[in-house]
DRENVOVO-140433 format. One record per atom (N, C-alpha, C): residue number from 1; residue in one letter; chain; z, x, y. Coordinates in nm, 4 decimals, decimal comma, always signed. Last residue first. Example, Ala and Ser with C-alpha at 12.3 -4.5 7.8 and 13.67 -1.06 7.14 Angstrom:
// residues 2
   num   residu   chaine         zz         xx         yy
     2        s        A    +0,7080    +1,2850    -0,2250
     2        s        A    +0,7140    +1,3670    -0,1060
     2        s        A    +0,7870    +1,2900    +0,0030
     1        a        A    +0,7800    +1,3190    -0,5690
     1        a        A    +0,7800    +1,2300    -0,4500
     1        a        A    +0,7800    +1,3200    -0,3300
// end
This chain:
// residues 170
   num   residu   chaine         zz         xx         yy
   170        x        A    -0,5259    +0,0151    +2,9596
   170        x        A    -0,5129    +0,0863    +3,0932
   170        x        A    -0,3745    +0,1419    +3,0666
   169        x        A    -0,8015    -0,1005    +2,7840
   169        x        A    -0,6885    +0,0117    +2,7977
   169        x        A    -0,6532    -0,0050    +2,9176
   168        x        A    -0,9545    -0,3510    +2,5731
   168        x        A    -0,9475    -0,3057    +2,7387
   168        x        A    -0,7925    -0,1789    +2,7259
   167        x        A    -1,0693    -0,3812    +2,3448
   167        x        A    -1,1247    -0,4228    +2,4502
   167        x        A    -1,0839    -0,3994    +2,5733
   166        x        A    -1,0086    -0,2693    +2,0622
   166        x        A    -0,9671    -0,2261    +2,2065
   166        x        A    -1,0598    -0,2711    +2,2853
   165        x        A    -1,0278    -0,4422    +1,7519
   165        x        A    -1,1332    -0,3512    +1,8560
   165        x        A    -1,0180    -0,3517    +1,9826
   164        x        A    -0,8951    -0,4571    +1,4573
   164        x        A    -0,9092    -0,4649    +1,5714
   164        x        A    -0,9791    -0,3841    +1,6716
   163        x        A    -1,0123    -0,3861    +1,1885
   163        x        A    -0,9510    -0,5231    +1,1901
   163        x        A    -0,9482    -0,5295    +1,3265
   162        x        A    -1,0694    -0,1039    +1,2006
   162        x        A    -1,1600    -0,2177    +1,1536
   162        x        A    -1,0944    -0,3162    +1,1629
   161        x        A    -0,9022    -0,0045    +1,2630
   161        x        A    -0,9714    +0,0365    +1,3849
   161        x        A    -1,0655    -0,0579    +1,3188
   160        x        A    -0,6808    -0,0024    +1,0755
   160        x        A    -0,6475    -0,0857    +1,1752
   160        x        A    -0,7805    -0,0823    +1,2297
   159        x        A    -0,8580    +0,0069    +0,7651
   159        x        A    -0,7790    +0,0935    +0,8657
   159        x        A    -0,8085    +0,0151    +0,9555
   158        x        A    -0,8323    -0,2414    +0,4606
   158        x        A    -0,8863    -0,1724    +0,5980
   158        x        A    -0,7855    -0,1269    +0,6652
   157        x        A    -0,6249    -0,3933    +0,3187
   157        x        A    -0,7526    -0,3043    +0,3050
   157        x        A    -0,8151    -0,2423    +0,3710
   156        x        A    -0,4948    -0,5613    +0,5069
   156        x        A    -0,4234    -0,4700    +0,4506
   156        x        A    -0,4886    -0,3106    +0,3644
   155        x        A    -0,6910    -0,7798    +0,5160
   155        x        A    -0,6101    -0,7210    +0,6188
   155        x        A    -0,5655    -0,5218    +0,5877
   154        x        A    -0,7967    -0,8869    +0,2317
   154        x        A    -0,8724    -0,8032    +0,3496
   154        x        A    -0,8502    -0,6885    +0,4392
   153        x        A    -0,5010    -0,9514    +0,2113
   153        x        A    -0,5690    -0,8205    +0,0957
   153        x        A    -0,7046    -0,8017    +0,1653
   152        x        A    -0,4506    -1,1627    +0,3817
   152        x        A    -0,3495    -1,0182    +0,3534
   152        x        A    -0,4287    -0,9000    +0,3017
   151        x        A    -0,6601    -1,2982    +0,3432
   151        x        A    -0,6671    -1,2267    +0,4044
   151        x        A    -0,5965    -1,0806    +0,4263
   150        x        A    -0,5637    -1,4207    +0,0945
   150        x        A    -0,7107    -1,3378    +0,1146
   150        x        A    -0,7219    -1,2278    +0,1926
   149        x        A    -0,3629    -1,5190    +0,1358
   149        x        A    -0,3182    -1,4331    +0,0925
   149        x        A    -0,4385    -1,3295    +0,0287
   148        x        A    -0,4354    -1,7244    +0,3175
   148        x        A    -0,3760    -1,6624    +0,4036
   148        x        A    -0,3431    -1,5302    +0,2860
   147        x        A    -0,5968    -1,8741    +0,1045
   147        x        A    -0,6696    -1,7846    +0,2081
   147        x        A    -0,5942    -1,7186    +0,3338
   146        x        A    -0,4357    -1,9926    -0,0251
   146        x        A    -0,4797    -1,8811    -0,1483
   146        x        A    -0,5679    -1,8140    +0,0181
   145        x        A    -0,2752    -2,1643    +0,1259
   145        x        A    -0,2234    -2,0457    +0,0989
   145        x        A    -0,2882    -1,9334    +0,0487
   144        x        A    -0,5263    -2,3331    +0,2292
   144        x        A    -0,4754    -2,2369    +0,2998
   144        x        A    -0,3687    -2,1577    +0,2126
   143        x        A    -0,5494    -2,4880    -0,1059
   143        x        A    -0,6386    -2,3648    -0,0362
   143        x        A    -0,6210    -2,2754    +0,0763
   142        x        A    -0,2763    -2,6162    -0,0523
   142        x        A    -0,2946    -2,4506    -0,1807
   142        x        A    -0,4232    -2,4076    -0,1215
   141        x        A    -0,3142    -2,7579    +0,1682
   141        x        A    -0,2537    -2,6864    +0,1639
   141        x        A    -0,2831    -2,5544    +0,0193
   140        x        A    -0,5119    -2,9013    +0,0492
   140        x        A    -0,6037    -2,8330    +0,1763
   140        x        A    -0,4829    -2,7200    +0,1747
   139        x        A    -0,3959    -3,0374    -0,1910
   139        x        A    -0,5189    -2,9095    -0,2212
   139        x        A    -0,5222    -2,8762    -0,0673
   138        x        A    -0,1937    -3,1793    -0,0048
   138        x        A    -0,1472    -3,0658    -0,1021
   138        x        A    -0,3022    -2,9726    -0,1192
   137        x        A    -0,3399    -3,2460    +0,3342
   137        x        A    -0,3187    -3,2764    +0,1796
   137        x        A    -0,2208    -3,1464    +0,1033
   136        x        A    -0,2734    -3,2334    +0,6120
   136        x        A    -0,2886    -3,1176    +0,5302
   136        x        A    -0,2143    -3,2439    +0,4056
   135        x        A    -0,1309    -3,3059    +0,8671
   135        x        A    -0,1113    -3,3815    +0,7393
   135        x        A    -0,1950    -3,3360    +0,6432
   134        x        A    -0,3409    -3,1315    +1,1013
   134        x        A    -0,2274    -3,1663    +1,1199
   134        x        A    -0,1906    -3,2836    +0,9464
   133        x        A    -0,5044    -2,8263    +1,1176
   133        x        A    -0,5227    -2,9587    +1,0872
   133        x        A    -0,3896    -3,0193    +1,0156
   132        x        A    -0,5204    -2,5777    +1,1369
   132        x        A    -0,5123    -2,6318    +1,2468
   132        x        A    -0,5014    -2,8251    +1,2274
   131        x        A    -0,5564    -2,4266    +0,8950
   131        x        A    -0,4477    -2,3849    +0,9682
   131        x        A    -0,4280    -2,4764    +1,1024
   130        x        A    -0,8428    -2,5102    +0,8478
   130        x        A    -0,7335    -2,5811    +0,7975
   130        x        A    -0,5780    -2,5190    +0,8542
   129        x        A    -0,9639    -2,3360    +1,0897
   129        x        A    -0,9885    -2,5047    +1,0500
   129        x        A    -0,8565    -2,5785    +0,9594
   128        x        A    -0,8882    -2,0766    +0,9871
   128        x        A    -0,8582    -2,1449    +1,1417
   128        x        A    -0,8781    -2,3149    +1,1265
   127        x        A    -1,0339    -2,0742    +0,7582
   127        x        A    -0,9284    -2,0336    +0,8088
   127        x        A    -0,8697    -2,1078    +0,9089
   126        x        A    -1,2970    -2,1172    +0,8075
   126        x        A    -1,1897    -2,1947    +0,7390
   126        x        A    -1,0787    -2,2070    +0,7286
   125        x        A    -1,3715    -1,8995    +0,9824
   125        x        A    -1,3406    -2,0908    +1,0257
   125        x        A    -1,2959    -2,1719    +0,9459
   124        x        A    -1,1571    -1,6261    +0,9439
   124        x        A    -1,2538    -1,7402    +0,8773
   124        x        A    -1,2237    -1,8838    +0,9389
   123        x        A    -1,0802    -1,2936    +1,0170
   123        x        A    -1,0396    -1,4237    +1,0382
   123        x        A    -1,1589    -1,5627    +0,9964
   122        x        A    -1,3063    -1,0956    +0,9770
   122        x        A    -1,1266    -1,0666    +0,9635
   122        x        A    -1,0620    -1,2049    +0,9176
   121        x        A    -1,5260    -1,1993    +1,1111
   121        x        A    -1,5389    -1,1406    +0,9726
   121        x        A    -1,3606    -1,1068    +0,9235
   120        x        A    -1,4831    -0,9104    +1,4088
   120        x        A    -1,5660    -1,0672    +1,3085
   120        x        A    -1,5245    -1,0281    +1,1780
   119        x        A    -1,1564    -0,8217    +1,4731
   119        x        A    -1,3151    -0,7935    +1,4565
   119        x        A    -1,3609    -0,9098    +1,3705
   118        x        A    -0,9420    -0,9085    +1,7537
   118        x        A    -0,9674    -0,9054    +1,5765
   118        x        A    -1,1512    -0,9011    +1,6215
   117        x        A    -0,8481    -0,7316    +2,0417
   117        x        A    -0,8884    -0,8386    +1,9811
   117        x        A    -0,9404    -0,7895    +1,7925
   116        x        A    -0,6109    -0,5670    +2,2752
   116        x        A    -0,7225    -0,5791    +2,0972
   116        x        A    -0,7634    -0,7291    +2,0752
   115        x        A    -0,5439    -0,3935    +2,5051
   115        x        A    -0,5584    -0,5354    +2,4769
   115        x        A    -0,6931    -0,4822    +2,3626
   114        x        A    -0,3000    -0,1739    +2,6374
   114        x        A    -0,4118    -0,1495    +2,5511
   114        x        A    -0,4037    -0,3429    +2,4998
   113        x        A    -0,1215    +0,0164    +2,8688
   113        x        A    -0,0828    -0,1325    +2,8477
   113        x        A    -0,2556    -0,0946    +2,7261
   112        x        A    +0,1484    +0,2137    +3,0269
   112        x        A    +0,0278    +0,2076    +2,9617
   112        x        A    -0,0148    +0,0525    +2,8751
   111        x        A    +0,4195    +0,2707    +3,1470
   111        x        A    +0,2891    +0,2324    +3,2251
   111        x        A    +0,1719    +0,1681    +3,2215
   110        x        A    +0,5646    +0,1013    +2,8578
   110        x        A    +0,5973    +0,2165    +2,9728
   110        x        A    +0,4641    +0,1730    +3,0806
   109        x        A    +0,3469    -0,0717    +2,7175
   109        x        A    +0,4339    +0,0308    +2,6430
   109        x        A    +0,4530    +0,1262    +2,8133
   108        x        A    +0,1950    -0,3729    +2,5930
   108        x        A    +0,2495    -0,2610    +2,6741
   108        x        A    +0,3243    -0,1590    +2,6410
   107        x        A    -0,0779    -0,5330    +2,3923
   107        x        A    +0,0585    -0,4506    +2,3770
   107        x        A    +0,0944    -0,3672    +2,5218
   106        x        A    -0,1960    -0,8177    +2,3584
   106        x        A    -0,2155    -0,6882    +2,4862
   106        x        A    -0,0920    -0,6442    +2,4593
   105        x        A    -0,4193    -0,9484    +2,1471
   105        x        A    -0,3075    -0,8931    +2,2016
   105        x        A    -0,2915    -0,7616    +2,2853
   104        x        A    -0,5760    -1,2503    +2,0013
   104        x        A    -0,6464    -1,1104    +2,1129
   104        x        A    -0,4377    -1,0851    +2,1543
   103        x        A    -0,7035    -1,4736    +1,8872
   103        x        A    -0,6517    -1,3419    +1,8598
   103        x        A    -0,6669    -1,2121    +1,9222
   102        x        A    -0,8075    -1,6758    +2,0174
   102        x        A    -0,6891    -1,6796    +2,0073
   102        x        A    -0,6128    -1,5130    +1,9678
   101        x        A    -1,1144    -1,6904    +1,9178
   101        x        A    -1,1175    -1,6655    +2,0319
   101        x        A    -0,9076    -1,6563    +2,0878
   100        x        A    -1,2175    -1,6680    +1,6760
   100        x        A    -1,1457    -1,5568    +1,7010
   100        x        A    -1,0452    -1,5823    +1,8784
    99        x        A    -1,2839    -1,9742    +1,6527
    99        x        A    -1,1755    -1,9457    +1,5424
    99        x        A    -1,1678    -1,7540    +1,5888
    98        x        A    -1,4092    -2,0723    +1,8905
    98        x        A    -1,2799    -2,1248    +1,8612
    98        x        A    -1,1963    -2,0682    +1,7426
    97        x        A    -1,5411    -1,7944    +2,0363
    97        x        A    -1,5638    -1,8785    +1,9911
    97        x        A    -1,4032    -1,9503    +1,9290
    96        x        A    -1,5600    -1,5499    +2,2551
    96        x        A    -1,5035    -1,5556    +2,1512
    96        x        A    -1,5594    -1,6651    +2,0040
    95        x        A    -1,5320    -1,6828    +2,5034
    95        x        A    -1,6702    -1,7097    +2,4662
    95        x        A    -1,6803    -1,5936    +2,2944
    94        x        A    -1,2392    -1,7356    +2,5436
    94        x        A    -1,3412    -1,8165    +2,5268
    94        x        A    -1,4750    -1,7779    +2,4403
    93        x        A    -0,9865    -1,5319    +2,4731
    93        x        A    -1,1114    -1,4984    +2,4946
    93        x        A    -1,2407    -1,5974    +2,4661
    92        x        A    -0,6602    -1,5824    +2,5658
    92        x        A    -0,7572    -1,6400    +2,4594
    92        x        A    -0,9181    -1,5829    +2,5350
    91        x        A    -0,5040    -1,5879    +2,7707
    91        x        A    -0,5535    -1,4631    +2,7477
    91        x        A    -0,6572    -1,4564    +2,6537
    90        x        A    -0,3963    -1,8337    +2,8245
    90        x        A    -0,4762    -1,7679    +2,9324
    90        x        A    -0,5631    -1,6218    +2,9067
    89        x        A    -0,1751    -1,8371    +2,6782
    89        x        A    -0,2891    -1,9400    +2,6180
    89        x        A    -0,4232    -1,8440    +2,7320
    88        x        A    +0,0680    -1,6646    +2,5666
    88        x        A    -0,0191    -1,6999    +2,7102
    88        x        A    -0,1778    -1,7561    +2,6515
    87        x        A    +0,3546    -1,5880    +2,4077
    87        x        A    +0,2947    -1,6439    +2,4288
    87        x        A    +0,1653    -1,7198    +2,4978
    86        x        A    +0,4988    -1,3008    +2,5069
    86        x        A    +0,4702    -1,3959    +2,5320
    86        x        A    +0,3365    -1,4707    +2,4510
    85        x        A    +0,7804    -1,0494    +2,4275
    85        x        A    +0,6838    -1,1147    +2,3379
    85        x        A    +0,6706    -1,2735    +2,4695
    84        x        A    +1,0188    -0,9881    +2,5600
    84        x        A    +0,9199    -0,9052    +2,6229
    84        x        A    +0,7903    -0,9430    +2,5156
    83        x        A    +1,3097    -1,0565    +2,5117
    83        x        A    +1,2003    -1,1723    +2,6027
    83        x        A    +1,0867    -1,0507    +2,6848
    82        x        A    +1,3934    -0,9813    +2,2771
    82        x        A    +1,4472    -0,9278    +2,4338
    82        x        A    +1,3154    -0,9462    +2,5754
    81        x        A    +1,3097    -1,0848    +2,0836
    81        x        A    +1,4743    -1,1052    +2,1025
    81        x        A    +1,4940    -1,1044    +2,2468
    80        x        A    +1,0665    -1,0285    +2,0812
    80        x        A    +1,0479    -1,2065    +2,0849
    80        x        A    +1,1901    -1,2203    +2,1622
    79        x        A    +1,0504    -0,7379    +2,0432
    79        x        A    +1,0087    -0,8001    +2,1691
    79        x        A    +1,0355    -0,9429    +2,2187
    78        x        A    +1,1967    -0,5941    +1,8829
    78        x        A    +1,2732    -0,6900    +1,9233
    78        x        A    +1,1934    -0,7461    +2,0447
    77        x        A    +0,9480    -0,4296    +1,6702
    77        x        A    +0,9945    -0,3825    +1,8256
    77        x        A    +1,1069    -0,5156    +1,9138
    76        x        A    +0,9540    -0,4830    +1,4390
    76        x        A    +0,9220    -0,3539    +1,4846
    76        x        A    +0,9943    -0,3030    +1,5786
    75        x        A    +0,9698    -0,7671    +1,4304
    75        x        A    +1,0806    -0,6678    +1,3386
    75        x        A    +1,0731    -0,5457    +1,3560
    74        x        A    +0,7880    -0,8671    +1,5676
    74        x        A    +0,9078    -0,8792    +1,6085
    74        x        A    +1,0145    -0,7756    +1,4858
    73        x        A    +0,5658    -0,8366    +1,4644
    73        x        A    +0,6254    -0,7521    +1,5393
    73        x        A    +0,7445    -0,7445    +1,5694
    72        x        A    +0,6456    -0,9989    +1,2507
    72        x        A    +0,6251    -0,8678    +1,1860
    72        x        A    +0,6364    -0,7749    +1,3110
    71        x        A    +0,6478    -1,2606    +1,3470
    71        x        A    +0,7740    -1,1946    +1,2970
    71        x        A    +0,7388    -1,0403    +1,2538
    70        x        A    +0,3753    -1,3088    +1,4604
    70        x        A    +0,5043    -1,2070    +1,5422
    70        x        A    +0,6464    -1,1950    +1,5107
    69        x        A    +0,2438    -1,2698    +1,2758
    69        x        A    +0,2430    -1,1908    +1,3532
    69        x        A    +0,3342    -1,1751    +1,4325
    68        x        A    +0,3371    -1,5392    +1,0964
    68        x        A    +0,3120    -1,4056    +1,0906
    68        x        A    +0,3095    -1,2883    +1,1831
    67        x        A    +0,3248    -1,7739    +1,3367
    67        x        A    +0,4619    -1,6905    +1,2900
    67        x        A    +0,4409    -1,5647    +1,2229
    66        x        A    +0,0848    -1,8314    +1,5981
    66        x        A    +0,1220    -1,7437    +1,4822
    66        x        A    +0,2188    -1,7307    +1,4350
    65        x        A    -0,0195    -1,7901    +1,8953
    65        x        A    +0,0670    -1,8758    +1,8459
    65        x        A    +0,1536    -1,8346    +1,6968
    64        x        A    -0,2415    -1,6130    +2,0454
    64        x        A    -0,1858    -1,6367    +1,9321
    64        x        A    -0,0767    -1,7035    +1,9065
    63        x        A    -0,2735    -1,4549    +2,3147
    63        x        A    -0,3064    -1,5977    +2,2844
    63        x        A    -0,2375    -1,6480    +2,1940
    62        x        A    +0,0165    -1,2274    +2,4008
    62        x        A    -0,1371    -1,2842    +2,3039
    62        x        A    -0,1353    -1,4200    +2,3370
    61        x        A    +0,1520    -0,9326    +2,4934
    61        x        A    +0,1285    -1,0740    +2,5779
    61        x        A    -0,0155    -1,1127    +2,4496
    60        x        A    +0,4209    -0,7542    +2,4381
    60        x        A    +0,3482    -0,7868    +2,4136
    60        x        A    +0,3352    -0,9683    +2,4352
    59        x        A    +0,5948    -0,4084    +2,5082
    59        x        A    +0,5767    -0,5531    +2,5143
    59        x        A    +0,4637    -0,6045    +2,4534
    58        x        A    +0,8794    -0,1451    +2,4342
    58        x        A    +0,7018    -0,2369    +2,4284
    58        x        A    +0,7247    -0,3415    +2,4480
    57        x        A    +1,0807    -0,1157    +2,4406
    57        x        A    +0,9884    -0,0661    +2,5655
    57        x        A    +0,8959    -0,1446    +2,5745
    56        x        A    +1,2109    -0,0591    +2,2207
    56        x        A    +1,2674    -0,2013    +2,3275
    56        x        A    +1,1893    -0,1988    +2,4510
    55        x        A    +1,1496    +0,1325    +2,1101
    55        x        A    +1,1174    -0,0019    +2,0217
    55        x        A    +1,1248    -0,0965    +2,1476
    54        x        A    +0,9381    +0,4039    +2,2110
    54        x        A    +1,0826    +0,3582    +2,2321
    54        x        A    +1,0438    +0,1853    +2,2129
    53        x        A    +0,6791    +0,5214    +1,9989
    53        x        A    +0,7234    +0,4584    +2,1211
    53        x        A    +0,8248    +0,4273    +2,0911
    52        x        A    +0,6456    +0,8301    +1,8722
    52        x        A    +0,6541    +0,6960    +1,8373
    52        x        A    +0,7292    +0,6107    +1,9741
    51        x        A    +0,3879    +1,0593    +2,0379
    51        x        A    +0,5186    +1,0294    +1,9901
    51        x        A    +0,5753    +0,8984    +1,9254
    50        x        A    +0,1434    +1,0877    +2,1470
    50        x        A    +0,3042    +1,2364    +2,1558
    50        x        A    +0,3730    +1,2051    +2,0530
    49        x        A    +0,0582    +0,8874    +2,2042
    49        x        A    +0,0110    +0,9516    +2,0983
    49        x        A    +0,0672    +1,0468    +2,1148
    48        x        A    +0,1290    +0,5803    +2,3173
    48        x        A    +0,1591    +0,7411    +2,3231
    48        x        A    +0,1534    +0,8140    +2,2475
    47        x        A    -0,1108    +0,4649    +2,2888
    47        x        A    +0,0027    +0,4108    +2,4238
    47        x        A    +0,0838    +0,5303    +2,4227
    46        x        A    -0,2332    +0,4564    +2,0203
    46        x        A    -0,2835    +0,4702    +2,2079
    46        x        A    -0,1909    +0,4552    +2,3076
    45        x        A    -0,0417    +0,3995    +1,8093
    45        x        A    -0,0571    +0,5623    +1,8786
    45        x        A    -0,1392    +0,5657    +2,0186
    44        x        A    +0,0145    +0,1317    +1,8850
    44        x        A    +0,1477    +0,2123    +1,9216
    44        x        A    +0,0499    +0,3770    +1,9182
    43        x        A    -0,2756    -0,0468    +1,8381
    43        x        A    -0,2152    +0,0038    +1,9473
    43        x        A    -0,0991    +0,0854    +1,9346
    42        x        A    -0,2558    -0,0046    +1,5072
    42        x        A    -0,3518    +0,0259    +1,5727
    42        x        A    -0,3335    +0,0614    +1,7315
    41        x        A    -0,0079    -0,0599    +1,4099
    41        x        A    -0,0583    +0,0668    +1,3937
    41        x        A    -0,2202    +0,1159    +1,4735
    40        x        A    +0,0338    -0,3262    +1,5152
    40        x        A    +0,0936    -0,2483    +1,5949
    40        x        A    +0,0296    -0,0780    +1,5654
    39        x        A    -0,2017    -0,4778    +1,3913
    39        x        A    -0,2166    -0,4725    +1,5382
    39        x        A    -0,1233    -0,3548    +1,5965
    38        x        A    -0,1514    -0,4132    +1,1449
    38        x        A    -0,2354    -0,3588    +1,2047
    38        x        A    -0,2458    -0,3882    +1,3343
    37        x        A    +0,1084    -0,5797    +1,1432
    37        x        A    +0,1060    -0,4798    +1,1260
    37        x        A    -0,0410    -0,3965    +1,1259
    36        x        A    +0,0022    -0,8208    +1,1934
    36        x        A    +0,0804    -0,7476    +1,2604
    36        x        A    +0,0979    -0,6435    +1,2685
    35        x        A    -0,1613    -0,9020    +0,9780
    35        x        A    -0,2274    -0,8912    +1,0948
    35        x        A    -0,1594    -0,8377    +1,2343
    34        x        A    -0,0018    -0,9392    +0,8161
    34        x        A    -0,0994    -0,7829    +0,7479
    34        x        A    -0,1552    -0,7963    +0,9370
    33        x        A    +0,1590    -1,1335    +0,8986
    33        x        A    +0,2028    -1,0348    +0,9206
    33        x        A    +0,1468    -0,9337    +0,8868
    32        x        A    -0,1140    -1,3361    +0,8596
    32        x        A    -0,0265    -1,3153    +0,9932
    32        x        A    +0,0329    -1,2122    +0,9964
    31        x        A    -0,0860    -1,3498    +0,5707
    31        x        A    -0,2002    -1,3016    +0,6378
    31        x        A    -0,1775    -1,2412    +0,7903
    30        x        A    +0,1714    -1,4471    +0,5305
    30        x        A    +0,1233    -1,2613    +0,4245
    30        x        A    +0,0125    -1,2834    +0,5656
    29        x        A    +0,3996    -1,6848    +0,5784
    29        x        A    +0,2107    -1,6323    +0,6441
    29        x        A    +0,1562    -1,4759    +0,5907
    28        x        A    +0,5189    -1,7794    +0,4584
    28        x        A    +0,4634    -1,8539    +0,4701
    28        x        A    +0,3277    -1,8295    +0,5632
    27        x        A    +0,7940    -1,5958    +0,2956
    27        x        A    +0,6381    -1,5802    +0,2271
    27        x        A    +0,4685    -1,6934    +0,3048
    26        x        A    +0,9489    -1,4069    +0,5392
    26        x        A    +0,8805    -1,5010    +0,4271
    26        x        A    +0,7769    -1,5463    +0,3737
    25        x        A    +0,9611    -1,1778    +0,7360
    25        x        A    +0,9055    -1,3300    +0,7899
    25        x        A    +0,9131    -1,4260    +0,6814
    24        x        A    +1,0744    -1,0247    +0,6264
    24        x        A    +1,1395    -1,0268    +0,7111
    24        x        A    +1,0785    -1,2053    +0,7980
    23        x        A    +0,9273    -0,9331    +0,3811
    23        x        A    +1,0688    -0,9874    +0,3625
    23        x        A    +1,0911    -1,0780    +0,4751
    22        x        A    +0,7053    -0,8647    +0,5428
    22        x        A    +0,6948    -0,9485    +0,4410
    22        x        A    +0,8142    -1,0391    +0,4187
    21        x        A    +0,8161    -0,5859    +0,6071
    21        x        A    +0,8082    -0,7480    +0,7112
    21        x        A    +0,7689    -0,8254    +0,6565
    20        x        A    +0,8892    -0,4887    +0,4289
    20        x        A    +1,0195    -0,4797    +0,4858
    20        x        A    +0,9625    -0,6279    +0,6155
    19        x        A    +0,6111    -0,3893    +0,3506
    19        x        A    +0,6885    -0,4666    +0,2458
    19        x        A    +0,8756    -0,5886    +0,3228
    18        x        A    +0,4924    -0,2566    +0,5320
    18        x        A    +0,5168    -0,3795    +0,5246
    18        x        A    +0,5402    -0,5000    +0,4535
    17        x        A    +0,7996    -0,0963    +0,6936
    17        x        A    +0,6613    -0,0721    +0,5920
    17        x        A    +0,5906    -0,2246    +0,5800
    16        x        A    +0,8879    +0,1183    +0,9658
    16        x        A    +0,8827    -0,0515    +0,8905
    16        x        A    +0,7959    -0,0409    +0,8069
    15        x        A    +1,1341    +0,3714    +1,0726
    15        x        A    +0,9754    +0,3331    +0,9769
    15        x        A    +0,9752    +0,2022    +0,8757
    14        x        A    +1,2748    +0,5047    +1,3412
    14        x        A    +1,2902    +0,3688    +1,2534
    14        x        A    +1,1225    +0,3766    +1,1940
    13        x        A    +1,4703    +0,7382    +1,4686
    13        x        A    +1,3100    +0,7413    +1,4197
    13        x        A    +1,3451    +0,6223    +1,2898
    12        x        A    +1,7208    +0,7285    +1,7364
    12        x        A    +1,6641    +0,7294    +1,5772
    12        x        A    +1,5093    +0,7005    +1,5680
    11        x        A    +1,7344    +0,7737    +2,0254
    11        x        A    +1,7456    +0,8386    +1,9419
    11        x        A    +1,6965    +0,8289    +1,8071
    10        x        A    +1,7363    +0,4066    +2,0382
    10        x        A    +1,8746    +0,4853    +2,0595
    10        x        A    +1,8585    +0,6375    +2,0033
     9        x        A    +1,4515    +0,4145    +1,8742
     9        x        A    +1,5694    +0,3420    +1,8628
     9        x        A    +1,6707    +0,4379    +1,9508
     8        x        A    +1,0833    +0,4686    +1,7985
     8        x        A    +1,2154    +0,5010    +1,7990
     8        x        A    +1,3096    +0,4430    +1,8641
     7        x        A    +0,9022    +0,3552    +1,5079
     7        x        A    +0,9794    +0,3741    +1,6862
     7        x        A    +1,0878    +0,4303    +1,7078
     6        x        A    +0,6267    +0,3412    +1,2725
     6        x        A    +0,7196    +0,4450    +1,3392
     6        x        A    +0,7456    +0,3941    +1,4600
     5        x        A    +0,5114    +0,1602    +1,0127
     5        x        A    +0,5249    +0,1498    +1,1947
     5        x        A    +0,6331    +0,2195    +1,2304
     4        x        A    +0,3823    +0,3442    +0,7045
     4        x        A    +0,4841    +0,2705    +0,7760
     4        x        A    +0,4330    +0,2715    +0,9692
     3        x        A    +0,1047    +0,2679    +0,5282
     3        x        A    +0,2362    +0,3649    +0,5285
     3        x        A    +0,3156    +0,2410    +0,5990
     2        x        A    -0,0095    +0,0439    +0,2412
     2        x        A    +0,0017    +0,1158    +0,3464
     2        x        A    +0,1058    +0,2143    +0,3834
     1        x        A    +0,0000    +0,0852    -0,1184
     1        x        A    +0,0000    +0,0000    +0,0000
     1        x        A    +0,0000    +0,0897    +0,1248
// end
């Protein structure tokens, strides 16, 4: 499986694997948190590639709604705890289309700030279609589980720089 999300803490060097955010969110999104954990291994070395960023530093602003993703960040970096995780519908990338157009995150870190969006092909209108549809039969439900645990093994298969593109640094 993958390695680990290196920060550092008060001094300490903390390494999340993502077995440890799996745990940490439950079993009701694998896809969401493979999608966390490449979002953070993909932005934390652009923001300071010296070093593992200080955990309580970073922030982070997405479209995304998601419990996967941001229990997995949230276990990285206490962003949701220490009201530096938002929520912002405003950041959604319209012409995106309706099933990427939500996944886009702008990690901060100290001065330096880096916004990703998911690469085609990551995320499925089926995906997004039945994740969005409200009284979900039992089969619509077992087919979203067997495709949130598709994705995990898409997700999780690829190096971050294929699941997310850097659309904007500063």
């Amino acid at each position: 499986m993958a390695g680990t999300i290196e920060v550092l803490d008060e001094g300490k060097l903390l390494a999340f694997s993502i077995e440890e955010m799996l745990r940490y969110s439950g079993p009701g999104s694998p896809g969401g948190v493979a999608q966390g954990f490449k979002i953070l291994e993909r932005a934390l070395p652009l923001l300071d590639p010296a070093q593992p960023p200080q955990r309580r530093q970073i922030s982070v602003r997405t479209a995304f709604a998601g419990p996967g993703a941001r229990d997995a960040i949230e276990l990285v970096t206490r962003a949701a705890t220490g009201d530096r995780y938002t929520v912002d519908p405003a950041l959604a990338l319209a012409q995106r289309g309706s099933t990427l157009e939500q996944f886009v995150f702008r990690i901060g870190y100290r001065d330096a700030a880096v916004t990703l969006a998911v690469r085609e092909g990551i995320v499925t209108d089926e995906f997004v279609t039945l994740a969005r549809t409200d009284g979900r039969s039992s089969t619509q439900e077992e087919r979203l589980d067997r495709l949130k645990l598709e994705m995990f093994d898409l997700v999780m298969g690829l190096a971050a720089a294929e699941v997310y593109d850097v659309v904007e640094a500063a």
